[in-house]
Structures are given as structure tokens and as C-alpha cells.
C-alpha positions in Angstrom: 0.0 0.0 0.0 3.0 2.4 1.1 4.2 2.2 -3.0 0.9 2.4 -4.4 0.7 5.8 -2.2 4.3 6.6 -3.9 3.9 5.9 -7.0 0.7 7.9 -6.7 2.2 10.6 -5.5 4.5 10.2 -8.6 2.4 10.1 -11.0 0.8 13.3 -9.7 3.6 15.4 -9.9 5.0 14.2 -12.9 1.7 15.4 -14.1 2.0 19.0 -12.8 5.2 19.2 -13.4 5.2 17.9 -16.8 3.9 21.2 -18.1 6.9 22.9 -17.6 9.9 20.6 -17.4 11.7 18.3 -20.3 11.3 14.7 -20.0 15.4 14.4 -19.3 14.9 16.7 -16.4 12.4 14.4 -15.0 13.8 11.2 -15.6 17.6 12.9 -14.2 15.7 13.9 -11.0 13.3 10.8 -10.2 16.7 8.9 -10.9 18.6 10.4 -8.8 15.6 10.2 -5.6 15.4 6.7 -6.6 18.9 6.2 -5.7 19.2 8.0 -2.7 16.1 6.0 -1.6 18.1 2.8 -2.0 21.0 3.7 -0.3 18.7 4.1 2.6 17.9 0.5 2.3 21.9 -0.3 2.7 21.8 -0.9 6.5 18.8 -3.2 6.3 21.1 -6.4 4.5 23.4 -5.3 1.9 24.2 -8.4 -0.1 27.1 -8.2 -3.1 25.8 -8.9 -6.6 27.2 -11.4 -9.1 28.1 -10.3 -12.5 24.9 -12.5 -13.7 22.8 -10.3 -11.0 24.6 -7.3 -12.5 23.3 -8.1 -15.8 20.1 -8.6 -14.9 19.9 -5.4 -13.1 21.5 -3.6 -16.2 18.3 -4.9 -18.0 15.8 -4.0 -15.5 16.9 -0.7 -14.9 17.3 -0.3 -19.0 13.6 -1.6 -19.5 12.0 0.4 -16.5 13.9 3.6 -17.7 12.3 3.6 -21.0 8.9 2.7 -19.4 9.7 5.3 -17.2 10.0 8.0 -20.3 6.9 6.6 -21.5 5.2 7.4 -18.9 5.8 10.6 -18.7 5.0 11.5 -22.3 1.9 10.0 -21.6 1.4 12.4 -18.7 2.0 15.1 -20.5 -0.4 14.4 -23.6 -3.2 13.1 -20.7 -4.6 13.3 -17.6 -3.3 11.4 -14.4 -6.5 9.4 -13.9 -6.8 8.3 -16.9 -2.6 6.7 -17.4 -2.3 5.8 -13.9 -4.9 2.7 -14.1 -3.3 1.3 -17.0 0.0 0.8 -14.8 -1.5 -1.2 -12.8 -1.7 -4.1 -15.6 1.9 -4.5 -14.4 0.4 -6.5 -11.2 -1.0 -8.5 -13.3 2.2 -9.2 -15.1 4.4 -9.6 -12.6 2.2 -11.9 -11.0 1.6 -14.3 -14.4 5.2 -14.3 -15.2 6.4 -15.2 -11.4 4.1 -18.1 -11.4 5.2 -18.9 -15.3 8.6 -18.9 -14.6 9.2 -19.1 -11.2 6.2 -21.0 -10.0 6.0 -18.4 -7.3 2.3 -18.9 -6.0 0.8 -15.5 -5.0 -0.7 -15.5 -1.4 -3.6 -13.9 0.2 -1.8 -10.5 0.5 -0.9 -10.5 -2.7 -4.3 -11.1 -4.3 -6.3 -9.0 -2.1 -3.8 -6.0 -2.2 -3.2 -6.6 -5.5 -7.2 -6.4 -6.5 -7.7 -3.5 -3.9 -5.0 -1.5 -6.0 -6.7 -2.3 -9.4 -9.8 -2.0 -8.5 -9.4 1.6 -7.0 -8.0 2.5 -10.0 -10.4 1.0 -12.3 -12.6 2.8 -9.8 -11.3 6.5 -10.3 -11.1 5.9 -14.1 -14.6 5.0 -14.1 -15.7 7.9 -12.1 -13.0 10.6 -14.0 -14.1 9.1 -17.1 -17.0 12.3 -18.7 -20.4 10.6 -18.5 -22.1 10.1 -22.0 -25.1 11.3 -22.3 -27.6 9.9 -25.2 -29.7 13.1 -26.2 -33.2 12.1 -26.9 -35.5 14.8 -28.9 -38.7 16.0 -27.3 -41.6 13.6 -27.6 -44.5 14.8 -30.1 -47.8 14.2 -29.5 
């Protein structure tokens, strides 16, 4: 729940902030407050990587930087309620491809987090979404 609430938090200011700044300013600065956020994480079990590991990181971080870019060009060309939801496929994912290749099982936490996360923002799109309305033309008796 705590990184939904960051990555909401995020994707708000990207938003707002989108406006004004280039997309390498953004990505230089959520970067670099991503890695000052890990190195908080140092006392609580540093372990040293392999060179496999490395390479594996290497990839992640390649792949999640461009998603990254993505995402804000799609905040800038859209609102926040309507992009954010379609992040949230990436539960999905993550949970398909662990049990694919990994044959990690999901527990209850995961599910009911997971759902309570997609369905708020399924929620919010739904209600951000502008109502249709079908005009109908006066009756005529």
C-alpha cells in the first residue's frame, strides 16, 4: 500500500510538473531520488551482486527507464486518472510471469492488495471518465 501511495504521489507530480519541465529533467531527478532511496535501504542487508545479477539489473533498470519515459509522455499528452490505471496491468504481469517462470504462488496479500490497487484505479477511471449522455428529442404528441 505504502508504494501504491508513492507511486501515486509520482504520478501526480509528474503530471504537474510535466507542463513545464523536459522529460530528461524528469527522468535525471526521479533517478537520482530513486537512488538516494536505495541507499537508505543499505543498513537493512546489503548483499554483493554477481556479474549475472549485474546483468540482470542492467536490463531491469534499462527496461524500466524507458517505461519510465513513457510514462511521462503519456502524462504530459493526458490526464493522471486516466494513465495511472493502465499501470496497474503491471500487477498483473508480474504476477503471471512469477508463477510462469518461477512458479511463485501468490498468497492472500498479494491477491487482495493486488485487487484493492486495481480495483481503486479502475474505480477513479470510471468515475473521471466524462459521462455520455444519449440526447433524446422532445416527444411529439
Amino acid at each position: 500500500m505504502v508504494a501504491a501511495l508513492f507511486s501515486s504521489l509520482r504520478d501526480i507530480v509528474t503530471r504537474r510538473i510535466s507542463a513545464t519541465e523536459s522529460t530528461n529533467a524528469i527522468m535525471v531527478w526521479s533517478t537520482l531520488g530513486l537512488i538516494l532511496a536505495g541507499l537508505l535501504t543499505i543498513p537493512l542487508g546489503w548483499v554483493a551482486i554477481t556479474w549475472s545479477d549485474f546483468a540482470l539489473l542492467a536490463l531491469a533498470g534499462t527496461l524500466g527507464g524507458v517505461a519510465h519515459i513513457l510514462m511521462v509522455e503519456a502524462f504530459r499528452v493526458a490526464e493522471a486518472a486516466v494513465v495511472s490505471p493502465f499501470k496497474y496491468s503491471a500487477i498483473i504481469w508480474a504476477v503471471t510471469l512469477g508463477y510462469v517462470i518461477w512458479g511463485d504462488v501468490p498468497d492472500l496479500f498479494i491477491i487482495v492488495g493486488g485487487a484493492f490497487v486495481i480495483g481503486s484505479g479502475l474505480y477513479i477511471l470510471h468515475r473521471e471518465n466524462p459521462r455520455q449522455t444519449v440526447m433524446t428529442s422532445p416527444r411529439r404528441d
